[in-house]
VEXDREN-2710 file (C-alpha; in Angstrom, 1 decimal):
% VEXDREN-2710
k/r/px/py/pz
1/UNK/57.8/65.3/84.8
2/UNK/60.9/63.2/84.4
3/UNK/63.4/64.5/86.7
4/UNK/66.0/62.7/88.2
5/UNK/68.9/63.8/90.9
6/UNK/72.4/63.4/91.4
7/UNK/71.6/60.1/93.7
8/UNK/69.6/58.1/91.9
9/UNK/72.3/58.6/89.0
10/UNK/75.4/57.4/91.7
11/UNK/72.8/54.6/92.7
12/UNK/72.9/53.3/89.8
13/UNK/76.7/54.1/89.2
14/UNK/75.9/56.4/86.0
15/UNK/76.7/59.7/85.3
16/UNK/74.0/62.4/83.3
17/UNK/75.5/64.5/80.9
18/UNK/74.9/68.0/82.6
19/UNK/73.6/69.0/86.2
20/UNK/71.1/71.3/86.2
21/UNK/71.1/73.7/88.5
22/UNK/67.7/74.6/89.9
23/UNK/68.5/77.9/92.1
24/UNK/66.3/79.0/94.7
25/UNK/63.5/80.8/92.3
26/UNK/63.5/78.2/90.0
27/UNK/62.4/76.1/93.4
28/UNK/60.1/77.9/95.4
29/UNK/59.0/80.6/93.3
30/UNK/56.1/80.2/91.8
31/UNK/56.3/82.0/88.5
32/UNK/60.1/81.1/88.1
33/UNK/59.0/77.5/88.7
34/UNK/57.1/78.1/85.3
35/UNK/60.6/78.7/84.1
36/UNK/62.1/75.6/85.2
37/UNK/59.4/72.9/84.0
38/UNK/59.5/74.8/80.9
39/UNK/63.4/74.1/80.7
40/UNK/63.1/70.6/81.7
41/UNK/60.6/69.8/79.1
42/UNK/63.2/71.1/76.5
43/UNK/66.1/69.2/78.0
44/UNK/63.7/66.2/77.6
45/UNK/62.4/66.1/74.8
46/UNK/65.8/66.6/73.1
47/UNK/67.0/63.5/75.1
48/UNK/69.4/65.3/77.4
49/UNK/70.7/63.0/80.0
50/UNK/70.6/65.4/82.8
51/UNK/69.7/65.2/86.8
52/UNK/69.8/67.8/89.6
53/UNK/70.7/67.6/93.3
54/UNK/67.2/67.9/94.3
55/UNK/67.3/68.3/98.6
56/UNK/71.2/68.3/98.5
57/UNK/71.2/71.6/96.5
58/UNK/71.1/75.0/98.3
59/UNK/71.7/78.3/97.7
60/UNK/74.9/79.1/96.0
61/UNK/75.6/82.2/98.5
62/UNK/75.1/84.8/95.7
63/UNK/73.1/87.3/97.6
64/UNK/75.2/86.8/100.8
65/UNK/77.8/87.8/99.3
66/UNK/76.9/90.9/97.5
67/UNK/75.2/92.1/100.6
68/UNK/78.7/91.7/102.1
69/UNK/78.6/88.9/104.4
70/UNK/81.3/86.8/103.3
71/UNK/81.3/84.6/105.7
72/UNK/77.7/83.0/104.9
73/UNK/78.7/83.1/101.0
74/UNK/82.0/81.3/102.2
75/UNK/80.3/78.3/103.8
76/UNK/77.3/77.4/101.6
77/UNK/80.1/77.8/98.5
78/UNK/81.9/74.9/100.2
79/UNK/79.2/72.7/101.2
80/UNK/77.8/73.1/97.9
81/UNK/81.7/72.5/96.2
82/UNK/81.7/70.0/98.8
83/UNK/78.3/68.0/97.4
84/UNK/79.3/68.4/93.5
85/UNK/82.6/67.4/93.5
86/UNK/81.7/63.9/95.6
87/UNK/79.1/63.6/92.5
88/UNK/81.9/64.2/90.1
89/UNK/80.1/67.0/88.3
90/UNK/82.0/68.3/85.0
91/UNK/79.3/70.5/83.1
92/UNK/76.5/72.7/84.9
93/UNK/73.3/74.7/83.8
94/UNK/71.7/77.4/84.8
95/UNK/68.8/79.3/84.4
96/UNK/69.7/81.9/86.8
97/UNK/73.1/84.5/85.6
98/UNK/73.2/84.9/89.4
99/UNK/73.7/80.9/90.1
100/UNK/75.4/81.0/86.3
101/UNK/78.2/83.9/87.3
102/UNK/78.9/82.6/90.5
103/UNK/79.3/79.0/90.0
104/UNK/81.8/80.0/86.9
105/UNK/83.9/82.7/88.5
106/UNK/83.6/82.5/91.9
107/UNK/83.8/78.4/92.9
108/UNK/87.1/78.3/91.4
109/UNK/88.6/80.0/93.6
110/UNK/87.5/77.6/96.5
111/UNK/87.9/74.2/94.7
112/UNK/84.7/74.2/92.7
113/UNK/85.7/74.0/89.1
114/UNK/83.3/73.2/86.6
115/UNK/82.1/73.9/83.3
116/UNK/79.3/76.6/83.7
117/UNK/76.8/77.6/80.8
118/UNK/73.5/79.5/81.3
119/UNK/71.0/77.9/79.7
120/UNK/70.3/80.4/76.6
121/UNK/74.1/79.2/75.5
122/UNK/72.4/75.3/75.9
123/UNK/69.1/76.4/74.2
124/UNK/71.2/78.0/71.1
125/UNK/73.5/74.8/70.9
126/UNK/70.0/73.3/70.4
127/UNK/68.8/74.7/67.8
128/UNK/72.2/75.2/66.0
129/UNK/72.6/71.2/66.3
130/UNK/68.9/71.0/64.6
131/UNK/68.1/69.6/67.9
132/UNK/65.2/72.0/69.0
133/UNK/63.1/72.7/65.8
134/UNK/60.9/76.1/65.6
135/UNK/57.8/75.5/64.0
136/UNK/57.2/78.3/60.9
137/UNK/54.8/80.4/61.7
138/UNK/54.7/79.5/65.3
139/UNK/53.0/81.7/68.3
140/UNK/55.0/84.2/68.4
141/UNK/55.0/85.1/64.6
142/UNK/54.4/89.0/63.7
143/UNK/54.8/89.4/67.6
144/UNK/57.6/92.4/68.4
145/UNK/59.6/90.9/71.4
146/UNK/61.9/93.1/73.1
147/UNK/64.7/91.3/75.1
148/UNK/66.6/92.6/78.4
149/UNK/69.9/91.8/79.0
150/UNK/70.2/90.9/82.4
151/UNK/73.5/92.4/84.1
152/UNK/75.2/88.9/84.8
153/UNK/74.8/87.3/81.5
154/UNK/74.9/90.6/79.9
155/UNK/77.9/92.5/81.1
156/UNK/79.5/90.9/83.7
157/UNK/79.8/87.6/81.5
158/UNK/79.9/89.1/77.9
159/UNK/77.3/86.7/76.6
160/UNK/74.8/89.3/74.7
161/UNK/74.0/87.2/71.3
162/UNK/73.2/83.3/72.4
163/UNK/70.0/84.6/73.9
164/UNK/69.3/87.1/70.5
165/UNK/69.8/84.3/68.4
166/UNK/67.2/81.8/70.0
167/UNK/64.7/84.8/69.8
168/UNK/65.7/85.1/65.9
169/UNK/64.4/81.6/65.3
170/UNK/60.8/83.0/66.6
171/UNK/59.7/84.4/63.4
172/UNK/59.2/87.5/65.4
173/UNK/60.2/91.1/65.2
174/UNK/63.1/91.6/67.4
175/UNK/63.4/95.1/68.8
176/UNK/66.3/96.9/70.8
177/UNK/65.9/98.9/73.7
178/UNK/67.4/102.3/73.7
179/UNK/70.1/100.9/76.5
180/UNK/71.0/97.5/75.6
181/UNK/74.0/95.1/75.3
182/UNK/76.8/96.8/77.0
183/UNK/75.2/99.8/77.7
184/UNK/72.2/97.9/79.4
185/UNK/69.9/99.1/82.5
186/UNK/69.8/96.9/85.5
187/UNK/66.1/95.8/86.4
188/UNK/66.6/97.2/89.5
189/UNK/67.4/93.7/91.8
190/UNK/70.8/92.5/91.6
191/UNK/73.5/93.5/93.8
192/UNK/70.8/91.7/97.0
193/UNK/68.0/94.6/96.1
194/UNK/65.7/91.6/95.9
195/UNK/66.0/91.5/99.5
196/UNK/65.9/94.8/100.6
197/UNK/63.2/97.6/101.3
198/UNK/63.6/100.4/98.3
199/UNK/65.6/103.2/99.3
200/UNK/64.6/107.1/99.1
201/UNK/64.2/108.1/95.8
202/UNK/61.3/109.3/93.0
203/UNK/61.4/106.4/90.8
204/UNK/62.2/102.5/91.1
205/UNK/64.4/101.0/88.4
206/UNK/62.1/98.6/87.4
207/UNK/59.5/101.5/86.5
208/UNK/62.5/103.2/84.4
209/UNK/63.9/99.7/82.8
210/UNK/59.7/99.0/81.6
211/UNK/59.3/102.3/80.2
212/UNK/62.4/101.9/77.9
213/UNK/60.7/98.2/76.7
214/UNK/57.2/100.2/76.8
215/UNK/58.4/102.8/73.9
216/UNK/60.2/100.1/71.4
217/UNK/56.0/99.3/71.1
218/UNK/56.7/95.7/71.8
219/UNK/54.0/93.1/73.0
220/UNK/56.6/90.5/74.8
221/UNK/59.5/91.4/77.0
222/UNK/61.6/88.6/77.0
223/UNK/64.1/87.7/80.1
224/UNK/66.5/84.8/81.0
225/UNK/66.9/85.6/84.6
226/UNK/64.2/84.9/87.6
227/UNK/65.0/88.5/89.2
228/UNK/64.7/90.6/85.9
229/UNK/61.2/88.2/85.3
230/UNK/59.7/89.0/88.7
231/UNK/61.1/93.1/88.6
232/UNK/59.3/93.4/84.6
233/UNK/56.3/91.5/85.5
234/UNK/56.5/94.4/88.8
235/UNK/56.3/97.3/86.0
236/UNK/53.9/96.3/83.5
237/UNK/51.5/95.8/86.7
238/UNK/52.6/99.2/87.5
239/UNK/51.8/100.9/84.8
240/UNK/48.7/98.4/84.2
241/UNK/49.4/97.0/81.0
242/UNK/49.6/93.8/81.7
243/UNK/46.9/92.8/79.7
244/UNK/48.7/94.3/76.3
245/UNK/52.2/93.1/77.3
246/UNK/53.7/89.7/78.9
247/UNK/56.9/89.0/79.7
248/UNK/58.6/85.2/79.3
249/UNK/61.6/83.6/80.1
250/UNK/63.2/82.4/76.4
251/UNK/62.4/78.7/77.6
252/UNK/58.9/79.6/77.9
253/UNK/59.0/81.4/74.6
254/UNK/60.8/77.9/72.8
255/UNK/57.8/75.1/74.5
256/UNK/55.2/77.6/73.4
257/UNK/56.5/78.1/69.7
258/UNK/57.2/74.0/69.3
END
């Protein structure tokens, strides 16, 4: 694949359009690596000048800080602030709302200020600009796709329709959950529960969030965030159906249908 960093642009003294911003699933996780290729594909066969920071980027301190230790959020923020500001960057993507809400609300704050869209906002500008074209009748045609708002893009940052509207151009049977948009159910690992034993309790959230997309009778549970992918993934293998439903990141659901 044709990916290029933040260096090799500066060696050349060029600047790409956007950085994307990887995020630690998108690197080392294997099914959120999916996620990623699947993204870069898009971004080039649309032509997107774009780069990423490659070994330079790390972890923008997200679950540090909403396990509470400031101080470890605090210094890879500014080593990070540190790195895109000697590279100049203006405009950011990211496929993760963790990466997404904290590089656009919390950077500022510290000197990092940039222009941050997730990449569902980049994937609808696509298609609105007749830039990513949805072949009729594609794989996904007849299919009903329910989608999950995840809690960062959905309502900590507002953004509940870019990501509706890219499934629209599916040719697919969009269904709603019975919590969704504002009223939405977390999938069970923000906050740092990714990184944390379970605590007492009868039920996991993941097992309640799958039952909800398990009774609109949809085949696909679509996602845009690496947590929400690996926690409903978690639940259809719980309640083994994993051979009747799958569950895609919308970049996934876009290369598949083109």
């Amino acid at each position: 694949m044709k990916v290029q960093t933040m260096a090799d642009y500066a060696a050349r003294g060029e600047e790409p359009e956007i950085l994307f911003w990887v995020g630690c699933a998108g690197s080392f996780d294997a099914r959120a690596q999916k996620v990623t290729k699947a993204f870069v594909k898009i971004m080039n066969d649309v032509g997107i000048k774009f780069a990423i920071l490659g070994n330079e980027e790390s972890c923008t301190g997200d679950p540090a800080r909403r396990a509470g230790n400031e101080f470890v959020f605090q210094m890879t923020a500014l080593q990070n602030i540190e790195t895109l500001n000697m590279y100049k960057v203006k405009k950011i993507v990211a496929a993760c709302p963790h990466c997404f809400n904290t590089l656009k609300n919390e950077y500022p704050a510290l000197g990092g200020n940039y222009e941050v869209i997730h990449h569902t906002q980049l994937l609808q500008e696509l298609i609105n600009d007749g830039r990513v074209k949805m072949s009729e009748g594609g794989a996904f045609k007849g299919k009903k796709i329910t989608y999950h708002d995840s809690c960062y893009l959905g309502r900590v940052n507002g953004i509940y329709e870019a990501p509706r509207n890219v499934l629209k151009q599916l040719d697919a049977d969009l269904v709603e959950m019975k919590r969704s948009k504002t009223t939405g159910l977390c999938c069970g690992a923000g906050g740092a529960q990714m990184f944390k034993e379970d605590e007492p309790g009868d039920k996991r959230i993941n097992i309640e969030r799958i039952e909800e997309a398990l009774d609109t009778g949809a085949d696909i549970v679509a996602v845009n965030c690496p947590f929400c992918l690996t926690m409903m993934s978690d639940g259809v293998k719980a309640k083994e159906k994993e051979d009747k439903v799958m569950v895609y990141d919308l970049s996934e659901m876009i290369v598949s249908n083109d």
